[in-house]
N, C-alpha and C positions, 0 to 999 in steps of 0.2 A: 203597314210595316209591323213589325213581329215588337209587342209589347206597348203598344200604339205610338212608336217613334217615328216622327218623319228624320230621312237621313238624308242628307245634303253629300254628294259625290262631285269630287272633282277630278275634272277631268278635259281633253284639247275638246273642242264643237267635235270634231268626228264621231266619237263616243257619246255623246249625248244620246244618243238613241238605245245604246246599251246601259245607259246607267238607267235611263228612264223603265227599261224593262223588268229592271231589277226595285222599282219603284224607287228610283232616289230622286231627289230633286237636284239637276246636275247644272255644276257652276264651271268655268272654264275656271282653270287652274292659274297662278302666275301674278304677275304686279298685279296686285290690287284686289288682291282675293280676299282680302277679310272685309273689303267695302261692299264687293261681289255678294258676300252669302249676308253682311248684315241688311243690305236691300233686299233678299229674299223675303224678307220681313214673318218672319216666321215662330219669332218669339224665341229666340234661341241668342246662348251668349255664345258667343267664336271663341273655342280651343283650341289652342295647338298643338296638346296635351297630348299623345297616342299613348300610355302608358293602359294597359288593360288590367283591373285587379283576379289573381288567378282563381279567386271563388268562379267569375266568368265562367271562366274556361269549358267549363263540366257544358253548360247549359248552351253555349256555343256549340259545341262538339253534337249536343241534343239537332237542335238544329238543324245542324248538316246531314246528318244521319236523318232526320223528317222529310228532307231535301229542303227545308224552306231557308237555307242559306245557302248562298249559289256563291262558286269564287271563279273569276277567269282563269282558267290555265293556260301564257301562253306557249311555255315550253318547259321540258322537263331534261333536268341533267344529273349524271352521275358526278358527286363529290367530287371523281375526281376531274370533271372538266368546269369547276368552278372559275376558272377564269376564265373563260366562254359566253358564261351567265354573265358573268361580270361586265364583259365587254359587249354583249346585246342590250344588256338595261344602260351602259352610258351612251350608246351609240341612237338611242333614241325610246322609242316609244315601243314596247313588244305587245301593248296590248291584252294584257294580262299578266298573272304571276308569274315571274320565277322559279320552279321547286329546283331544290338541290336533295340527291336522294343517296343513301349511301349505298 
């Protein structure tokens, strides 16, 4: 992993195969998910934290542009069919991102 991070993905079992190709160490998601990744036993403390600081940002963006960050795209919508997006990520699992484009 890029900066020698192991990253732990969560995710339903179907996906395990894609998280693993992305090299993550994937944990099913839901009741009992912070028992789930502290058994990976991996040296890591469990955050719930997603805040990213925007120094990031830059060197993310690096990244993607190297290709060595990969993001699912499951579908893509114009702005204005935002309640669309809305209503495929509650209805379940799309399998990837959401973009909302203007």
């Amino acid at each position: 992993m890029a900066r020698g991070a192991t990253v732990i993905g969560t995710s339903s079992e179907s996906n395990h195969d894609y998280l693993r190709s992305l090299g993550a160490v994937p944990v099913t998601y839901g009741d009992g998910l912070v028992d789930r990744v502290r058994a990976a036993e991996l040296g890591i403390t469990f955050s719930a934290d997603s805040r990213q600081p925007w120094s990031e940002l830059a060197d993310h963006a690096r990244l993607a542009a190297d290709g060595r960050l990969r993001v699912r795209i499951a579908q893509s919508f114009p702005l204005a069919d935002a309640g669309k997006a809305h209503e495929l990520s509650e209805a379940g699992h799309p399998h990837g991102k959401l973009i909302l484009r203007p």
